[in-house]
PDB file of N, CA, C and O in Angstrom:
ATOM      1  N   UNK A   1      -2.754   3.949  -2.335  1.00  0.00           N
ATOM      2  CA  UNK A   1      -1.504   4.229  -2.984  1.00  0.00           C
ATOM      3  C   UNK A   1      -1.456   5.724  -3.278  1.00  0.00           C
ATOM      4  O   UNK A   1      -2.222   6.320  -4.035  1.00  0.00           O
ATOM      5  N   UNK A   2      -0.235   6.360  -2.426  1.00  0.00           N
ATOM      6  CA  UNK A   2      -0.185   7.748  -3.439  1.00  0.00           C
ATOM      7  C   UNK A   2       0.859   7.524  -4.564  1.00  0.00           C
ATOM      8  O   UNK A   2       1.893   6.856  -4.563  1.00  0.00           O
ATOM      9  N   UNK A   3       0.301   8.253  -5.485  1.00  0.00           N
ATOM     10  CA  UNK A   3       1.066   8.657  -6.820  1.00  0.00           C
ATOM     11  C   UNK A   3       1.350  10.072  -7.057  1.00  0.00           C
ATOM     12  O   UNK A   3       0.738  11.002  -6.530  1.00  0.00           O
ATOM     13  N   UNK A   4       2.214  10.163  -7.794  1.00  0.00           N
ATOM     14  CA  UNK A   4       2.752  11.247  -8.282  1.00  0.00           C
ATOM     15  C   UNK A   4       2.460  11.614  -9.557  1.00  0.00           C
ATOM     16  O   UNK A   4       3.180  11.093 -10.410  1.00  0.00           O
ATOM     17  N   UNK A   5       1.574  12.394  -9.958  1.00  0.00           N
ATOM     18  CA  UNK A   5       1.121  13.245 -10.852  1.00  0.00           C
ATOM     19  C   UNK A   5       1.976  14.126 -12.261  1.00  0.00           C
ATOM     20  O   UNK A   5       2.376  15.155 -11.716  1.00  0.00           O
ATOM     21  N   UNK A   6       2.202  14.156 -13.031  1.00  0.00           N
ATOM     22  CA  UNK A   6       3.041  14.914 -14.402  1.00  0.00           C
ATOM     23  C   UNK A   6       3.407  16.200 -13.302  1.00  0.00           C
ATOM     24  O   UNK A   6       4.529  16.301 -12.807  1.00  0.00           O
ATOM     25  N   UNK A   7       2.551  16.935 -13.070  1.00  0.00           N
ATOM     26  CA  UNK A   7       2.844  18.593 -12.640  1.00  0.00           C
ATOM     27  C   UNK A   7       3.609  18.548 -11.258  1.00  0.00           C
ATOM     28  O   UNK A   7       4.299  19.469 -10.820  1.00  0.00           O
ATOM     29  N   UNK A   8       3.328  17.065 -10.503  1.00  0.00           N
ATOM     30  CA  UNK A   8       4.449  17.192  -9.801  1.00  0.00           C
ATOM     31  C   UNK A   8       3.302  17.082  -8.269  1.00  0.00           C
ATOM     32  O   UNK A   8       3.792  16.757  -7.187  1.00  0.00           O
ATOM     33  N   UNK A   9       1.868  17.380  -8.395  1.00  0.00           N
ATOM     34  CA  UNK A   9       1.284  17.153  -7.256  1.00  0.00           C
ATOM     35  C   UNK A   9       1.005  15.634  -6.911  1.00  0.00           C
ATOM     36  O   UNK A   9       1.789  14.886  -7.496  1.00  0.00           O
ATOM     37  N   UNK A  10       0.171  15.058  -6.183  1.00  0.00           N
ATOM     38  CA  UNK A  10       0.178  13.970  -5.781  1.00  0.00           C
ATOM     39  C   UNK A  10      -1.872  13.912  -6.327  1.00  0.00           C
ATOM     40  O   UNK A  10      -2.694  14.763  -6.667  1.00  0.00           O
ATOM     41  N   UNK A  11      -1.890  12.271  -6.104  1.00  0.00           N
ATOM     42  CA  UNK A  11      -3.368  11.916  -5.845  1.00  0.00           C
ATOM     43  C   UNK A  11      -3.017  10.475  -5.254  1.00  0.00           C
ATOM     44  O   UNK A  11      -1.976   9.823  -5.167  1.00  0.00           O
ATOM     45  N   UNK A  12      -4.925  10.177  -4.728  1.00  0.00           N
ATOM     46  CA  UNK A  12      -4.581   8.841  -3.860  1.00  0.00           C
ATOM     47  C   UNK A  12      -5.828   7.668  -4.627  1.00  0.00           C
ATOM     48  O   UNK A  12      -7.035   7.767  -4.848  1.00  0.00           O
ATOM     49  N   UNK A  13      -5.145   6.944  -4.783  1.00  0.00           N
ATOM     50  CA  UNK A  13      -6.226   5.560  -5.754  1.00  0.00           C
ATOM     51  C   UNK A  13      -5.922   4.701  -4.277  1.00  0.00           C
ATOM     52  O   UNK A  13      -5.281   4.923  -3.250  1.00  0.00           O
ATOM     53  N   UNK A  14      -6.898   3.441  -4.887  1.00  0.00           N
ATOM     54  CA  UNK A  14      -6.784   2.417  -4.016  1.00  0.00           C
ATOM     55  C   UNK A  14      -6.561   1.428  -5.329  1.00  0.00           C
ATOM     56  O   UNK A  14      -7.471   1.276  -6.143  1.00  0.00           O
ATOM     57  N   UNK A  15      -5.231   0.744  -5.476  1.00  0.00           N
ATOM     58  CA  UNK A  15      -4.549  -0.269  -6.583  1.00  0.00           C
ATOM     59  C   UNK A  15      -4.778  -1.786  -5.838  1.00  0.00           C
ATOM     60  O   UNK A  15      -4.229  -2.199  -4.817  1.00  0.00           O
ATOM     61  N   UNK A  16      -5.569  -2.328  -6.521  1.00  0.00           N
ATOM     62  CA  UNK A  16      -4.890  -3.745  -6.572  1.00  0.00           C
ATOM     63  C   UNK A  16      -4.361  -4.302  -7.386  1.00  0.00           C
ATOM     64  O   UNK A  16      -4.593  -4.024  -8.563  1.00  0.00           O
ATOM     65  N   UNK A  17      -3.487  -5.260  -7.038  1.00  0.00           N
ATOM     66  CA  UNK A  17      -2.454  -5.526  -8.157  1.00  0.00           C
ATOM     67  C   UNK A  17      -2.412  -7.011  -8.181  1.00  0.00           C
ATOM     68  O   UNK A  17      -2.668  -7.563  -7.111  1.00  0.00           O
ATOM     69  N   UNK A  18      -2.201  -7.580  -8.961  1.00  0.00           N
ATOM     70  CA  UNK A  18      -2.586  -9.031  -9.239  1.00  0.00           C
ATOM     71  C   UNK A  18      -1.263  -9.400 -10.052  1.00  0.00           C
ATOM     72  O   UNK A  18      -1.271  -8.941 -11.194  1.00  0.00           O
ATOM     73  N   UNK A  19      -0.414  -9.950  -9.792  1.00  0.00           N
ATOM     74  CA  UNK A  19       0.523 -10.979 -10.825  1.00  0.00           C
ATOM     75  C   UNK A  19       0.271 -11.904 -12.155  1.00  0.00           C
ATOM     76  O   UNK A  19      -0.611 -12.762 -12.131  1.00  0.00           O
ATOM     77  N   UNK A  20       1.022 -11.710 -13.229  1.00  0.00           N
ATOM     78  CA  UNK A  20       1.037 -11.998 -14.366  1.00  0.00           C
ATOM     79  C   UNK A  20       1.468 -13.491 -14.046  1.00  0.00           C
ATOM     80  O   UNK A  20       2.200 -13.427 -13.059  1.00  0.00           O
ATOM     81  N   UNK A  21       1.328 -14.802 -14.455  1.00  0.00           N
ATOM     82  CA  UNK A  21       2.676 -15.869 -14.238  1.00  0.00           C
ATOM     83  C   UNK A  21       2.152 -16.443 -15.368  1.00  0.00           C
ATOM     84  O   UNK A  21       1.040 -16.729 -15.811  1.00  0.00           O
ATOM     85  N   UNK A  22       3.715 -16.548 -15.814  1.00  0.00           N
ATOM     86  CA  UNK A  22       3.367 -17.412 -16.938  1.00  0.00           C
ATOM     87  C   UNK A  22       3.699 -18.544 -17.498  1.00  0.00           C
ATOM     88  O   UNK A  22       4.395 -18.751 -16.504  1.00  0.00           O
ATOM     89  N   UNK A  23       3.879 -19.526 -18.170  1.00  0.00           N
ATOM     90  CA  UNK A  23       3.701 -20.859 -18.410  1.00  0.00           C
ATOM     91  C   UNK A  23       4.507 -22.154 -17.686  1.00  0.00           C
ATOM     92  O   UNK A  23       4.344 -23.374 -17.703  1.00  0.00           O
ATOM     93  N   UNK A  24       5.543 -21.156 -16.988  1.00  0.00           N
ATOM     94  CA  UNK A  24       6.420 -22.104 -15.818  1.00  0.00           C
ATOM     95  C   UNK A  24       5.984 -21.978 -14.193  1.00  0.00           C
ATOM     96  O   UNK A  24       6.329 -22.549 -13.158  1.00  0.00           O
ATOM     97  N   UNK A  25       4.919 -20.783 -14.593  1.00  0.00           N
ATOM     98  CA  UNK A  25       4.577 -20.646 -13.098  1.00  0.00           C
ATOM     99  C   UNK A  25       5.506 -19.398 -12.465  1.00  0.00           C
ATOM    100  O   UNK A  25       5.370 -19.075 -11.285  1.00  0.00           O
ATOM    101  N   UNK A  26       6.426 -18.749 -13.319  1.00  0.00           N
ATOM    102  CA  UNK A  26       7.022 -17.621 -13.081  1.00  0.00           C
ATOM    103  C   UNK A  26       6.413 -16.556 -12.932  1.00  0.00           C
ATOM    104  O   UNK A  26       5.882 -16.345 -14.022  1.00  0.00           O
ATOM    105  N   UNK A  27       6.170 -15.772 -12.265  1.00  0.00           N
ATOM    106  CA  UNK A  27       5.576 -14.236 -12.240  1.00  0.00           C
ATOM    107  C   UNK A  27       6.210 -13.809 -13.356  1.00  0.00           C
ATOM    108  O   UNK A  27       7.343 -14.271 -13.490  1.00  0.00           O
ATOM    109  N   UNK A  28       5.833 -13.075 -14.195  1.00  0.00           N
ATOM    110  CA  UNK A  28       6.119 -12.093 -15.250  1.00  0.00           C
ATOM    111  C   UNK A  28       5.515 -11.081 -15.615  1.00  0.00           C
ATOM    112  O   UNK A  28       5.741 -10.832 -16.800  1.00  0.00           O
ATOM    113  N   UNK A  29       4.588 -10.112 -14.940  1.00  0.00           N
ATOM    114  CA  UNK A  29       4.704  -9.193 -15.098  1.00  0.00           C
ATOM    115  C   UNK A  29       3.245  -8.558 -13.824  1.00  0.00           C
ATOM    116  O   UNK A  29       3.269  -9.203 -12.775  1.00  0.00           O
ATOM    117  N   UNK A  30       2.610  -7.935 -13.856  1.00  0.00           N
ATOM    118  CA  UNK A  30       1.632  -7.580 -12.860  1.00  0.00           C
ATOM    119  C   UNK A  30       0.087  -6.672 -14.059  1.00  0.00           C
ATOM    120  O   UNK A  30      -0.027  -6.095 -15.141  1.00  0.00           O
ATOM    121  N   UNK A  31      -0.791  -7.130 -12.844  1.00  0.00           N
ATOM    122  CA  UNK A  31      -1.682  -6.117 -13.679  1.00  0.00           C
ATOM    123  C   UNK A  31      -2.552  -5.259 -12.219  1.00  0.00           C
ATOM    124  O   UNK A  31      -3.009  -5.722 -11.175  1.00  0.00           O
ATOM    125  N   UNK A  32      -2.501  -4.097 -12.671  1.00  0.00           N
ATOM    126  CA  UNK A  32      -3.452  -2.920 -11.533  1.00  0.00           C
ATOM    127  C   UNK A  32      -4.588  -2.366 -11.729  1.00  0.00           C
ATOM    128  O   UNK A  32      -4.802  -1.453 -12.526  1.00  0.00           O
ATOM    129  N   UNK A  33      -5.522  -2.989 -10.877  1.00  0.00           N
ATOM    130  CA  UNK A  33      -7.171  -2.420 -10.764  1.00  0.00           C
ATOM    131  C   UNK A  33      -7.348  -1.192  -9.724  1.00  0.00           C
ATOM    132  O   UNK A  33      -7.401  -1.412  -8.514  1.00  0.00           O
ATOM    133  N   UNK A  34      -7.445   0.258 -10.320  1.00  0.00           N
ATOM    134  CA  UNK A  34      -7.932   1.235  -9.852  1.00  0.00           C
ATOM    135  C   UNK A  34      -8.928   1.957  -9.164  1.00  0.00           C
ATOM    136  O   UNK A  34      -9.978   2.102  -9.790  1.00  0.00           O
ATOM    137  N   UNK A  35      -8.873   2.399  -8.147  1.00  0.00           N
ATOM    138  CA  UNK A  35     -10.843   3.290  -8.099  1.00  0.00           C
ATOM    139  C   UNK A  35     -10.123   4.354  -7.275  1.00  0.00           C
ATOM    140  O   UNK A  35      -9.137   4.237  -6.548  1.00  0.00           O
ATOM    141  N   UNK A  36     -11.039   5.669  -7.644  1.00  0.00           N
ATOM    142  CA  UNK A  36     -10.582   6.826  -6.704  1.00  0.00           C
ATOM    143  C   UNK A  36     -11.479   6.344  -5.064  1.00  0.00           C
ATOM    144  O   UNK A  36     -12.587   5.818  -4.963  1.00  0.00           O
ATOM    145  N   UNK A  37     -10.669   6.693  -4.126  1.00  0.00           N
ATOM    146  CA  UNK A  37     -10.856   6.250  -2.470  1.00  0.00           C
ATOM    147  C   UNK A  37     -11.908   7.755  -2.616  1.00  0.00           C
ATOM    148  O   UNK A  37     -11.904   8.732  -3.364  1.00  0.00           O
ATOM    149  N   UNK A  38     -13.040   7.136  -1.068  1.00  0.00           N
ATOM    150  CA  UNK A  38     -13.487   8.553  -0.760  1.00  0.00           C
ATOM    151  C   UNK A  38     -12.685   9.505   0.479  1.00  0.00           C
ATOM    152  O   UNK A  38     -12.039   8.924   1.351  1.00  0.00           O
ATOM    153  N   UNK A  39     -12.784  10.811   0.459  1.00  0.00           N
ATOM    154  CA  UNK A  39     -12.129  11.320   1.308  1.00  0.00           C
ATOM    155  C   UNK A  39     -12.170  11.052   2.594  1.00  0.00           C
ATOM    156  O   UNK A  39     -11.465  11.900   3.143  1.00  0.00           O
ATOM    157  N   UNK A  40     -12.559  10.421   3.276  1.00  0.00           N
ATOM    158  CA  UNK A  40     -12.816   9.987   4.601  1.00  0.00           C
ATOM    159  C   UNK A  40     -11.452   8.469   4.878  1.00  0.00           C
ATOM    160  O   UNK A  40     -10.758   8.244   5.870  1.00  0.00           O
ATOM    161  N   UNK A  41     -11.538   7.686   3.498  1.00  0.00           N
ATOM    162  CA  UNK A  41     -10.099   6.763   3.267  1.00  0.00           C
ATOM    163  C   UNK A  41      -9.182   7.849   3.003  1.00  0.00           C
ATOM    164  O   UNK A  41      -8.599   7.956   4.082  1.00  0.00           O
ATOM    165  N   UNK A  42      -8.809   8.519   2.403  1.00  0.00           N
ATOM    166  CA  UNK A  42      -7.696   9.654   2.059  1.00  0.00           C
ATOM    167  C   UNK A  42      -7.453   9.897   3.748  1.00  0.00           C
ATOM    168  O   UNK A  42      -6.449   9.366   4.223  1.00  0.00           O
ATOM    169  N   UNK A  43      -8.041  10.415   4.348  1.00  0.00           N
ATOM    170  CA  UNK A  43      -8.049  10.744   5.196  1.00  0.00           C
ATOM    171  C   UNK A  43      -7.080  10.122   6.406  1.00  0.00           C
ATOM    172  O   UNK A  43      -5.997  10.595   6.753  1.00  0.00           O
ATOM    173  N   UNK A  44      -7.866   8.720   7.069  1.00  0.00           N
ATOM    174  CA  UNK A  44      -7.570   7.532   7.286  1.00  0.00           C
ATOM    175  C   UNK A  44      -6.299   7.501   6.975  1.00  0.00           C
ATOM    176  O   UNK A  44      -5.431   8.017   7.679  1.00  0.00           O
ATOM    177  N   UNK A  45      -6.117   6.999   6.082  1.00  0.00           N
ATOM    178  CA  UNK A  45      -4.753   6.475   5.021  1.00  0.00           C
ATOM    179  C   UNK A  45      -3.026   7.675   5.122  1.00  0.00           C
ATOM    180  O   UNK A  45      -1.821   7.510   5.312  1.00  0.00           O
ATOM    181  N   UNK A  46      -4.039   8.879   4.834  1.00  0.00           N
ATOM    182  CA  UNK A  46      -2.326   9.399   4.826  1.00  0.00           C
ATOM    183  C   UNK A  46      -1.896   9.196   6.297  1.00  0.00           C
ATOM    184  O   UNK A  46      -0.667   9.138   6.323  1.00  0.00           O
ATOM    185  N   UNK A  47      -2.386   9.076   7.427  1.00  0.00           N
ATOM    186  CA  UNK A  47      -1.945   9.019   8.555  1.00  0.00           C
ATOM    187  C   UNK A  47      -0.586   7.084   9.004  1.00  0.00           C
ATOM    188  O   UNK A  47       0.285   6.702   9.785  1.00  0.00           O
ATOM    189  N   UNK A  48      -1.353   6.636   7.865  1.00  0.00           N
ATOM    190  CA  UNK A  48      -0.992   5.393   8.133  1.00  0.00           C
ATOM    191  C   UNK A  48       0.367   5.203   7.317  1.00  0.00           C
ATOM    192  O   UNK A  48       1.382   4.623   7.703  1.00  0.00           O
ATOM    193  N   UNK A  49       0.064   6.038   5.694  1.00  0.00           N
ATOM    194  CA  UNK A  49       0.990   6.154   4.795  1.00  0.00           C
ATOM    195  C   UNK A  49       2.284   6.704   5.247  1.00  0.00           C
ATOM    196  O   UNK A  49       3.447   6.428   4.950  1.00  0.00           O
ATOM    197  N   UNK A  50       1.669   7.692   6.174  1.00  0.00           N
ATOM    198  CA  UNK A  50       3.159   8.753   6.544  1.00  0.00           C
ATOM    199  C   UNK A  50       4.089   7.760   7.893  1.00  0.00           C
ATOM    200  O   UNK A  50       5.283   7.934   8.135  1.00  0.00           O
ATOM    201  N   UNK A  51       3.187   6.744   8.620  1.00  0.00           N
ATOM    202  CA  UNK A  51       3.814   6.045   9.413  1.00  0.00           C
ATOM    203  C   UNK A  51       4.815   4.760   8.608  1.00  0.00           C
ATOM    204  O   UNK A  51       5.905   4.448   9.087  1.00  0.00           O
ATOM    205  N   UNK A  52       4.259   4.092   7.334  1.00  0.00           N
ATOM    206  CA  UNK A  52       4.604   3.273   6.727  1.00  0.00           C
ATOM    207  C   UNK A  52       5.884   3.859   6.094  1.00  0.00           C
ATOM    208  O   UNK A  52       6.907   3.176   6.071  1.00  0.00           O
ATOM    209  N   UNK A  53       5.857   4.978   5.633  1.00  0.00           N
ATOM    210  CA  UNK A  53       7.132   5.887   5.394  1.00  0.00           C
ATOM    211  C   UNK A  53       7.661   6.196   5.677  1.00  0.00           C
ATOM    212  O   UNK A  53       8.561   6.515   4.900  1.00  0.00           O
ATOM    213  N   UNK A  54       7.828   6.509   7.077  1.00  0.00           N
ATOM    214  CA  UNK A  54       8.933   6.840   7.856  1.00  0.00           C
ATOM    215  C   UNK A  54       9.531   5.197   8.783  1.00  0.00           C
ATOM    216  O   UNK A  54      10.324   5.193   9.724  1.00  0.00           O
ATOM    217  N   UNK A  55       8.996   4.193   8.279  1.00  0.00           N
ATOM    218  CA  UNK A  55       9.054   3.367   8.981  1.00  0.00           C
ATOM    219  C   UNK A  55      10.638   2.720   7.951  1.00  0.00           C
ATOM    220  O   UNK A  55      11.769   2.370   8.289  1.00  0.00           O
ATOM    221  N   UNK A  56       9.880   2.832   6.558  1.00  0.00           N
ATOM    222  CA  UNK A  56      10.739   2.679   5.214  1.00  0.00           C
ATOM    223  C   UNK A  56      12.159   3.258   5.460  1.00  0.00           C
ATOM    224  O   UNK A  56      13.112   2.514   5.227  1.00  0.00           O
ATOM    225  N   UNK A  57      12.362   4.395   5.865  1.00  0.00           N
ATOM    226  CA  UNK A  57      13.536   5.408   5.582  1.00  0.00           C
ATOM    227  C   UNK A  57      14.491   5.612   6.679  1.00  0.00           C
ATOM    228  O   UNK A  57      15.495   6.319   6.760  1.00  0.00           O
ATOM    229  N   UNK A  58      13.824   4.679   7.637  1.00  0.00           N
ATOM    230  CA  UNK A  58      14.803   3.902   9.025  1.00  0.00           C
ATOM    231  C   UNK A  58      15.967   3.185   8.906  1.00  0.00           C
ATOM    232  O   UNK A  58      16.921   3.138   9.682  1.00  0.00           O
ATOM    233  N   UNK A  59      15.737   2.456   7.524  1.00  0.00           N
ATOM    234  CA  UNK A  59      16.427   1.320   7.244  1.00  0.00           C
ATOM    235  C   UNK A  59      17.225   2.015   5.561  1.00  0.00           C
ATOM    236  O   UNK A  59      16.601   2.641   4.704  1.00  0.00           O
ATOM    237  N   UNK A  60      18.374   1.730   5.523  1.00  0.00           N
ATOM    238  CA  UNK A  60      19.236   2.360   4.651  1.00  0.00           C
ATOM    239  C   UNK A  60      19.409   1.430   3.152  1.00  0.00           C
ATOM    240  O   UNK A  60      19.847   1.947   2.125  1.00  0.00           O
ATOM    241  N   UNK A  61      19.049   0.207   3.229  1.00  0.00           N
ATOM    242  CA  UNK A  61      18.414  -0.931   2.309  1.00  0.00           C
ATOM    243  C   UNK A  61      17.047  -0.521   2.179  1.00  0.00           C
ATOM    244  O   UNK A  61      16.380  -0.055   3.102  1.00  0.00           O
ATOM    245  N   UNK A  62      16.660  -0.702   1.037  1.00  0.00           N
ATOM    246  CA  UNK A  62      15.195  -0.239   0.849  1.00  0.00           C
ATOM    247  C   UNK A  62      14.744  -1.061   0.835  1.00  0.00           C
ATOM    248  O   UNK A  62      13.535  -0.850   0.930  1.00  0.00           O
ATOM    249  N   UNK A  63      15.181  -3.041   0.698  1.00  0.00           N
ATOM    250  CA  UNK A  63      14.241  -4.146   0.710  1.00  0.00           C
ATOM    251  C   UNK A  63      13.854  -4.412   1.916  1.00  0.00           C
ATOM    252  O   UNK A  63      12.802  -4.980   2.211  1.00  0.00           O
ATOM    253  N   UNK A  64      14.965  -3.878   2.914  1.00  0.00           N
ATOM    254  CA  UNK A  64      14.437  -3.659   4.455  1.00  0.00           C
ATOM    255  C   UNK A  64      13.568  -2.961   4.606  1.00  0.00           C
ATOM    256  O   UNK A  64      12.476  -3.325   5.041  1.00  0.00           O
ATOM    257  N   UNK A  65      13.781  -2.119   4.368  1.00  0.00           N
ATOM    258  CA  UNK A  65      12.755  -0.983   4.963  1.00  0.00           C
ATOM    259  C   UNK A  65      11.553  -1.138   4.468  1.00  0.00           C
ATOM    260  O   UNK A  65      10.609  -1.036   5.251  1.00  0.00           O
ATOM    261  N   UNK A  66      11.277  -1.437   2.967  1.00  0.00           N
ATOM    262  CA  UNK A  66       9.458  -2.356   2.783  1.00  0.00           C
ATOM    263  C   UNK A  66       8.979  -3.020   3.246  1.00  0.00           C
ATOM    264  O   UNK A  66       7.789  -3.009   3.560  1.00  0.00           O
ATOM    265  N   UNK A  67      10.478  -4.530   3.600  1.00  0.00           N
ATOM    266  CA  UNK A  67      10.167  -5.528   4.780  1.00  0.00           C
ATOM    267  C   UNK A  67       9.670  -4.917   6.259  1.00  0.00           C
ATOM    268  O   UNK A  67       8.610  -5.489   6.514  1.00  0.00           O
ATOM    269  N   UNK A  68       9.986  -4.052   7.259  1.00  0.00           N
ATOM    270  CA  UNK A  68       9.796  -3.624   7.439  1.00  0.00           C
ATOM    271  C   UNK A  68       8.744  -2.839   7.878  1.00  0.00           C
ATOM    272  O   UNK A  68       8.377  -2.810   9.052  1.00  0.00           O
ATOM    273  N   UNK A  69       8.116  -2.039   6.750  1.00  0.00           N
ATOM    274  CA  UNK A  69       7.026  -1.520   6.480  1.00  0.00           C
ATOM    275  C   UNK A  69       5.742  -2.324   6.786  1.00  0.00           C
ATOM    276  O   UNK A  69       4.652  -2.190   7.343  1.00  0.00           O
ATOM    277  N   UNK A  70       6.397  -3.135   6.185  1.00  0.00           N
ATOM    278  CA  UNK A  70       4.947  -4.444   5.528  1.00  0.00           C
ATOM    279  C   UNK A  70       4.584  -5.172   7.078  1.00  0.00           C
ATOM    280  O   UNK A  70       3.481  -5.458   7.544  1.00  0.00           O
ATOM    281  N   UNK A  71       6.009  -5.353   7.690  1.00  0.00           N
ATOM    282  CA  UNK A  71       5.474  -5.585   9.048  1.00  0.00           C
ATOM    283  C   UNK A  71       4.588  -4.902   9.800  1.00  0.00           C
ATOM    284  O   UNK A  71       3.551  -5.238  10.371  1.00  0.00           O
ATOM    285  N   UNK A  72       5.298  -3.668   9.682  1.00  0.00           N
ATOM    286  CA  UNK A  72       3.794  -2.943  10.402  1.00  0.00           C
ATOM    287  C   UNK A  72       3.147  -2.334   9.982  1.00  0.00           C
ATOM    288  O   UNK A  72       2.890  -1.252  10.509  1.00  0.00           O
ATOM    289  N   UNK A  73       2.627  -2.694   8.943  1.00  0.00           N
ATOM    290  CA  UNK A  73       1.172  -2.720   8.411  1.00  0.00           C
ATOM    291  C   UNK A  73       0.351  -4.552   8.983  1.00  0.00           C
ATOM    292  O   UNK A  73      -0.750  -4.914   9.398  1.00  0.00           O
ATOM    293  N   UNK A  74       1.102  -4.933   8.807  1.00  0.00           N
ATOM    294  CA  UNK A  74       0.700  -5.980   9.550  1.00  0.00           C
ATOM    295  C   UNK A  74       0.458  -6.042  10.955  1.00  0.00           C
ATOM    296  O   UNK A  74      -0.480  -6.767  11.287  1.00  0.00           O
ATOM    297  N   UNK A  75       1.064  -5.470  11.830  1.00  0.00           N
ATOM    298  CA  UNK A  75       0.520  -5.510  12.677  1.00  0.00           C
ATOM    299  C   UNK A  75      -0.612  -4.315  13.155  1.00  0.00           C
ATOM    300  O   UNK A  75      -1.285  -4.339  14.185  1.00  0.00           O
ATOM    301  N   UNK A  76      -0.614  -3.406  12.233  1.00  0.00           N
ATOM    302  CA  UNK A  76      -1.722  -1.864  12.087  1.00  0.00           C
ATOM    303  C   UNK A  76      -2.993  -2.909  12.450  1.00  0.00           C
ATOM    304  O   UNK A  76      -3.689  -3.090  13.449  1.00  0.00           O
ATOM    305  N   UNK A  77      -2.908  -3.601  10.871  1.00  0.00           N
ATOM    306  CA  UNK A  77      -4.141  -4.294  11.031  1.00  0.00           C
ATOM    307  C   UNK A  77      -4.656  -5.336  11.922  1.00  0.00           C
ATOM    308  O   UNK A  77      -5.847  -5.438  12.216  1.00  0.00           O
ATOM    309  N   UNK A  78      -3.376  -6.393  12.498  1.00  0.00           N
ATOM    310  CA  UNK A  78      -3.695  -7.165  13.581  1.00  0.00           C
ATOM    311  C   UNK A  78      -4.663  -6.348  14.698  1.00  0.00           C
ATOM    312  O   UNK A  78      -5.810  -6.647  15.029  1.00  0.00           O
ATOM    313  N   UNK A  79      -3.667  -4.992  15.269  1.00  0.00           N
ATOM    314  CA  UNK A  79      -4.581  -4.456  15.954  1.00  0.00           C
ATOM    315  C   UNK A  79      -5.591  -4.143  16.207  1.00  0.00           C
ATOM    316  O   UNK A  79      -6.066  -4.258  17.337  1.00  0.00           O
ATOM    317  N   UNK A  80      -6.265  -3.604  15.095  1.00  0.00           N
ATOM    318  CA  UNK A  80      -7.663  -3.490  15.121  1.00  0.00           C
ATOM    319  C   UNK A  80      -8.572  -4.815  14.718  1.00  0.00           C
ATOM    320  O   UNK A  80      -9.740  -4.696  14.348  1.00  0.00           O
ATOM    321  N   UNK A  81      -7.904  -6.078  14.831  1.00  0.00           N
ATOM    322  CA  UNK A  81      -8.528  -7.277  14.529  1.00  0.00           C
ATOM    323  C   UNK A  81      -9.459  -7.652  13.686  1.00  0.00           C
ATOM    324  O   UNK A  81     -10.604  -8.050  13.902  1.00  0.00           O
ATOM    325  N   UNK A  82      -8.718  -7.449  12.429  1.00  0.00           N
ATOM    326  CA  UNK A  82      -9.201  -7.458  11.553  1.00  0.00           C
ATOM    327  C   UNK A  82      -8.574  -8.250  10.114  1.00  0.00           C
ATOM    328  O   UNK A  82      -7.427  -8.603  10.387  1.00  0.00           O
ATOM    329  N   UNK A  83      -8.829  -8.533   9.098  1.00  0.00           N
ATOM    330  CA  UNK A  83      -8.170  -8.803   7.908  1.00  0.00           C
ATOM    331  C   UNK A  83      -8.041  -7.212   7.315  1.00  0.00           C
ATOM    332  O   UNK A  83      -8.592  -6.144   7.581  1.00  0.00           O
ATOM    333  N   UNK A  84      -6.970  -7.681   6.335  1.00  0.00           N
ATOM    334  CA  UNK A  84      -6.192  -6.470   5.116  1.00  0.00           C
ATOM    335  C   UNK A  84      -7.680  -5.944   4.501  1.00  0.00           C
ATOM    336  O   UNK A  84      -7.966  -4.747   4.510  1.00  0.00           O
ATOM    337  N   UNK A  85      -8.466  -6.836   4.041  1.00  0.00           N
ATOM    338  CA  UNK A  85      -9.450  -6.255   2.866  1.00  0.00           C
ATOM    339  C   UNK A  85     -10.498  -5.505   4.339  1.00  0.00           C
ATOM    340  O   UNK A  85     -11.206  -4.565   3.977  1.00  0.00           O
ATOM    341  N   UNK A  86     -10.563  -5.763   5.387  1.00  0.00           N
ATOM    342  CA  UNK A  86     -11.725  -5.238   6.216  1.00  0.00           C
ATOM    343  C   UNK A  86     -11.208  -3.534   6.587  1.00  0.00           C
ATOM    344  O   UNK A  86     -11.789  -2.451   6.514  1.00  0.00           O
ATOM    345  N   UNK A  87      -9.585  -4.033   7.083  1.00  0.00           N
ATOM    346  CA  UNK A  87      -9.015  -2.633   7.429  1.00  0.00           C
ATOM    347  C   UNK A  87      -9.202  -1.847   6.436  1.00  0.00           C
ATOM    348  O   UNK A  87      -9.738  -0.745   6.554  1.00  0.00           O
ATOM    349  N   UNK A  88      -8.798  -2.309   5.396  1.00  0.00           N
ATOM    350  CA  UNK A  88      -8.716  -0.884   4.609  1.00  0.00           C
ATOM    351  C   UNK A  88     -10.124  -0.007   4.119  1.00  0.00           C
ATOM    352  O   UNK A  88     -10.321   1.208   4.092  1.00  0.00           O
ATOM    353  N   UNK A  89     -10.939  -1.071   3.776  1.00  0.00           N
ATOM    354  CA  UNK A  89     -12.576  -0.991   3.350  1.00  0.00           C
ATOM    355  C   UNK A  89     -13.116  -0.132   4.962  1.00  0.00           C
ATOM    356  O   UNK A  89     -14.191   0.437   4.771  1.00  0.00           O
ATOM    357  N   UNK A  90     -12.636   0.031   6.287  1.00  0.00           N
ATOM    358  CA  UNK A  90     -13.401   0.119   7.711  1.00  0.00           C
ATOM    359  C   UNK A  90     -13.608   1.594   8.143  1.00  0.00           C
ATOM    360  O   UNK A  90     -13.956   1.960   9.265  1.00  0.00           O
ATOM    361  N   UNK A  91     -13.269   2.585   6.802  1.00  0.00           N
ATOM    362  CA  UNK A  91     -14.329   3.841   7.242  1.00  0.00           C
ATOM    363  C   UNK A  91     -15.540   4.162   6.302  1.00  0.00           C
ATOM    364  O   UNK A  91     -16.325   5.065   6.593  1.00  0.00           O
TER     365      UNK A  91
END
């Protein structure tokens, strides 16, 4: 994940995010587990980030364009035949 920083620069975490649900089984709210990536994922990643982003800004609906996105990240990772947790963990 990049984020955006107070001063306006950027940094890159790796977030997982886990859903809140609560007593009806409704999602209600999320919770995010952090760690700084090593530079070799930074690395990796913005190449993939900047494809996932321009993939986003194709589409003039933004629920498209995540939809979208998410597709091909899905297929990023099909390619290299792999699962989500292997790709991203695979430098």
């Amino acid at each position: 994940m990049k984020n955006k920083a107070k001063d306006g620069d950027h940094y890159w975490v790796f977030a997982h995010v886990t859903p809140t649900v609560g007593p009806t089984g409704r999602i209600i709210g999320y919770h995010s587990n952090r760690r700084c990536p090593e530079r070799k994922q930074v690395e990796l990643f913005e190449g993939v980030y900047a494809k996932l982003l321009a993939e986003e800004k194709r589409h003039a609906d933004w629920r498209e364009g995540m939809a979208a996105a998410g597709r091909l990240l899905q297929s990023m990772v099909a390619d290299h035949h792999m699962d989500y947790p292997e790709f991203v963990f695979s430098v």
